[in-house]
Each structure stands twice: as C-alpha cells, then as structure tokens.
C-alpha positions in Angstrom: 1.5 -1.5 -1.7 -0.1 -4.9 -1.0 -3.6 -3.6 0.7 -6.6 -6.3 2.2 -9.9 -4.1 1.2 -12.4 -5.5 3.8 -16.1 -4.4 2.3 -19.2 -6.1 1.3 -21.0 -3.4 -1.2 -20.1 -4.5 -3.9 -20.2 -1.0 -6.1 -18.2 0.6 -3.3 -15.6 -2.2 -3.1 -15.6 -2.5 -7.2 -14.8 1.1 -7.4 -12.0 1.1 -4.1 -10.2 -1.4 -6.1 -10.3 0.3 -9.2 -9.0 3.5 -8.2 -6.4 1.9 -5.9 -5.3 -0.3 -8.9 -4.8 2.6 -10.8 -2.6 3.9 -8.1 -0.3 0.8 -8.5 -1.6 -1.1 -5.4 -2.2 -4.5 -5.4 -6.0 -5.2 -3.8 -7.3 -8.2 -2.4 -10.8 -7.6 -2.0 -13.0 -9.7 0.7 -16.6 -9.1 1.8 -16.6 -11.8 5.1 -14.6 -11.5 8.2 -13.6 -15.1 8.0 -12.3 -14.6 4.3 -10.1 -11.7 6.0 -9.2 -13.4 9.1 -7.5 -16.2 6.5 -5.9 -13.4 4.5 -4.2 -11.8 7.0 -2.7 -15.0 8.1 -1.2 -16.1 4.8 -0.2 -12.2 3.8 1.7 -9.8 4.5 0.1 -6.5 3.9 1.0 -3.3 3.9 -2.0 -1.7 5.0 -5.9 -2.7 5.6 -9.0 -1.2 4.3 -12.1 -1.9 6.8 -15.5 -1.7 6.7 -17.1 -2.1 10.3 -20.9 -3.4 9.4 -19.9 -7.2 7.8 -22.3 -9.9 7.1 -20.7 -12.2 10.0 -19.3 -9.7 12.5 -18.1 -6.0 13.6 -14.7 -4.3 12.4 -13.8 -3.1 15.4 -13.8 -7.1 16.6 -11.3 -7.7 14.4 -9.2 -4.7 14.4 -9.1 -5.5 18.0 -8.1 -9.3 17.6 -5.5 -8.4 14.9 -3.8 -6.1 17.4 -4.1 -8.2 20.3 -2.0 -10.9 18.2 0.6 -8.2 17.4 -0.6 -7.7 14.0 1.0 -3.7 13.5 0.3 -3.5 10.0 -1.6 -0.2 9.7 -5.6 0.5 9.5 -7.8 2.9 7.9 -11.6 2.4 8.5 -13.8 2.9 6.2 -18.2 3.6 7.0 -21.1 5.4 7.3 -20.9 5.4 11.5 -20.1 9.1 11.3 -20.6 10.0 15.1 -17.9 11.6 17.1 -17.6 8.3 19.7 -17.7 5.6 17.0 -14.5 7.5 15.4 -13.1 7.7 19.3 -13.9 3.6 19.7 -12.5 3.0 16.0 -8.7 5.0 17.0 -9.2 3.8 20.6 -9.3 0.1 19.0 -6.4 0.6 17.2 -7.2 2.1 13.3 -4.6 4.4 12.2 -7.1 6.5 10.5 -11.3 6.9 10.1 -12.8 8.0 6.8 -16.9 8.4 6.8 -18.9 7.4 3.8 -19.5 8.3 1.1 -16.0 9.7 0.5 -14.2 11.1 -2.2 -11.6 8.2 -3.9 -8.7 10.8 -4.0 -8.9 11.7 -0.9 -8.7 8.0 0.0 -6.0 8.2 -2.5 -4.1 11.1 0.2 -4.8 9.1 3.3 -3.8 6.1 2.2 -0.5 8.0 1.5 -0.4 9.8 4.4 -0.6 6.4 6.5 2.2 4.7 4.7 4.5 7.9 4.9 4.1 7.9 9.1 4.7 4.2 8.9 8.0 4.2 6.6 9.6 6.8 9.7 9.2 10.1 7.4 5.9 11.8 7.7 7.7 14.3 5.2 6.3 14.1 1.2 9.5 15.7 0.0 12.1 13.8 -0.5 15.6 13.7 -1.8 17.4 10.8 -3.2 20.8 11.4 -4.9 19.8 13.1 -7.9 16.3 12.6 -7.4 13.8 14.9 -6.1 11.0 13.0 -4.9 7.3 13.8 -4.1 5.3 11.1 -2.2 2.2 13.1 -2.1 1.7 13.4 -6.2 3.8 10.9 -6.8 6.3 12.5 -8.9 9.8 12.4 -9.5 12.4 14.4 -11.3 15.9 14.1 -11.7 18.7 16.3 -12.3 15.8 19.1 -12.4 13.6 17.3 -15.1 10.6 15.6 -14.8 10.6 11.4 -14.9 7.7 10.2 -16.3 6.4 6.6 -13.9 4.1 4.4 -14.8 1.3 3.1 -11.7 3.7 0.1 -11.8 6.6 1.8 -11.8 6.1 3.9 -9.1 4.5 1.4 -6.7 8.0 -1.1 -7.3 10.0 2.0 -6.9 7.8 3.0 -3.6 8.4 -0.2 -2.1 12.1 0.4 -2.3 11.6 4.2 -0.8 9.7 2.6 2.2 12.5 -0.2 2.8 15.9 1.8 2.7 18.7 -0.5 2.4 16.6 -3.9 3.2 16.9 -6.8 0.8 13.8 -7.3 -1.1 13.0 -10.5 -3.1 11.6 -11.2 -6.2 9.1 -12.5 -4.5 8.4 -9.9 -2.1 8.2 -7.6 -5.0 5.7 -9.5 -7.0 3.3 -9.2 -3.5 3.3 -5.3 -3.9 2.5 -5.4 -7.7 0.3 -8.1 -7.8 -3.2 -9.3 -6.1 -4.1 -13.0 -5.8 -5.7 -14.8 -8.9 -3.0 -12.5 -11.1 -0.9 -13.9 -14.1 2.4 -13.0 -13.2 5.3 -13.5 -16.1 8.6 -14.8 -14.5 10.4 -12.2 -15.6 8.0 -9.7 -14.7 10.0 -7.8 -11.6 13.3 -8.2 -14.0 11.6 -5.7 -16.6 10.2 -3.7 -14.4 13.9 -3.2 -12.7 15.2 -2.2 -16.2 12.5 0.5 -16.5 13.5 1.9 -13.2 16.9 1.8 -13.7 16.6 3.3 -17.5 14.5 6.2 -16.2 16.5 7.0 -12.2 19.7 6.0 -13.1 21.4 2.4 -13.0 23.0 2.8 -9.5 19.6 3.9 -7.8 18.7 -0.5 -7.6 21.8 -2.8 -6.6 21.4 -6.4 -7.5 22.5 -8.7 -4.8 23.0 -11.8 -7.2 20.4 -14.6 -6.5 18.8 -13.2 -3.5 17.3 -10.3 -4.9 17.3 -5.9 -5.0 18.2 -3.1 -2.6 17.8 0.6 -2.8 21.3 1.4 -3.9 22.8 5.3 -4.2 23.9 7.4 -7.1 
C-alpha cells in the first residue's frame, strides 16, 4: 500500500517506516501539517498514519478537514492521548482506528491490515483464489496445497491486485504502491515484478490488457 506517515519524532517515524517498508508499503513520511495537507492533494493513498500533537496544528483538525472535502481514504491515529474521550473525539472525527503510544510495530503491522481488509469489502483473512489459498493476516500464500514463497515486494504488488478485483491497474498506479517519493524506479520495474508473480501463482492469475496496463485475471 501507498501510506502518508504523519509524525514529527523522528526515532518513532524512522522506525514506522522501517517496519512498514519491510512489510512492502510504500511510506511517505512528513513531520508538518502543511507538508501533509500538500501530500494528500497530489496522492492517492491508501491509508494515513497520524499523529495528533504537530508542530503547526492538531490531528483531529485535519482529519476533520480531509473528511469534510470527501477525502474517504482510511485513518489510523497514532499518540500518547490515551484517555477514553480523546479515542471517542478521534473515531467521532472520523479515524478508522486509534492506537496509544508506545505500541508494539507488529501490532501496527495487524491493524494496519485489518483497516485495509474492511476497506477492500472482505473483513475475512482467508481467502480463496483459484488454486490459491490466501492468508491476508500472515501474508501467506499456497497453491495447489504448497507453500509460495513472496517477497515484501511481491506480496504488496500482488495485494494491490487482491484489493482491486477486476479493475485495470496502470503501470503507473502500480509503481505508487511499491514505491515512496525520492525512489529510483527502473522502467521495467512493474514488468519484472509481473513475471515473478506470474512464475510463482500461475500465468493466468495477472491478464495483460495490452498498453493500458494489468488486471486480476482467474486460473
């Protein structure tokens, strides 16, 4: 997933990013309000990460601001405000889920799953794809009964496929999930990546529609 991480501490952000990099998310990492505000206007992401104490405003401001322009795109909050009414103003504003610092990076890991699950339409971890057998939760995958082996890269091209059954996905779409800004990207990049997933699920599991770009196909 493309994810906007919205935290000034610098150790905590460093070490968000790390861990979600290592998932196979692409993280864009801002520490000012105004650096997100610009972000969300020029991406599309598929979830945000936000801190509520910034050096030039509150969270909750702009969580509120994002939804009140229609921005659905889902939220998880992320601080140290651990009472029971700033979790009720945080949902109440519009976050999709509240998680209190200091937390444990897997279990960020779980929610961050969770959220995109209840947003693709199937809250549901198991999953079953032709011959593939599917886990969101621990990301794995077998097929035919035997274990695939998926690389963070893999996986997080293959997940953005799960989450858009049957939609068109471009080249450049795909590049947004796998990649943050500032990245060297290859041109060919997506094309190789394809021919792993292909190699390893079966040919037929990603159509080609020539020139336009890749669909979720069947087997």
């Amino acid at each position: 997933m493309r994810i906007l991480l919205i935290e000034d501490t610098a150790g905590l952000g460093e070490a968000v990013r790390e861990q979600l990099a290592d998932d196979g998310h692409a993280v864009d990492w801002v520490q000012r309000l105004s650096h997100a505000e610009t972000s969300v206007r020029t991406t599309a992401y598929d979830l945000i990460l936000l801190d509520l104490s910034l050096p030039d405003g509150h969270g909750l401001d702009f969580l509120r601001r994002q939804r009140t322009a229609g921005n659905a795109t889902p939220v998880i909050i992320l601080t140290a405000r651990d009472q029971i009414s700033d979790r009720i103003a945080g949902l109440n504003a519009g976050a999709d889920d509240y998680l209190v610092k200091p937390f444990d990076l897997f279990e960020l890991s779980a929610r961050i799953a969770a959220v995109a699950r209840r947003y693709s339409g199937n809250p549901n971890p198991q999953m079953q794809l032709g011959e593939l057998q599917i886990n969101l939760s621990d990301r794995s995958v077998q097929r035919a009964g035997h274990a695939v082996e998926l690389t963070a890269r893999e996986w997080a091209l293959f997940e953005a496929f799960i989450q858009h059954p049957g939609v068109l996905l471009s080249k450049a779409q795909l590049e947004e999930r796998l990649y943050e800004f500032g990245a060297e990207i290859e041109s060919n990049t997506i094309e190789v990546y394809i021919s792993r997933l292909r190699k390893k699920l079966g040919y037929a599991m990603i159509a080609t529609v020539r020139g336009m770009g890749y669909r979720l196909g069947t087997t």
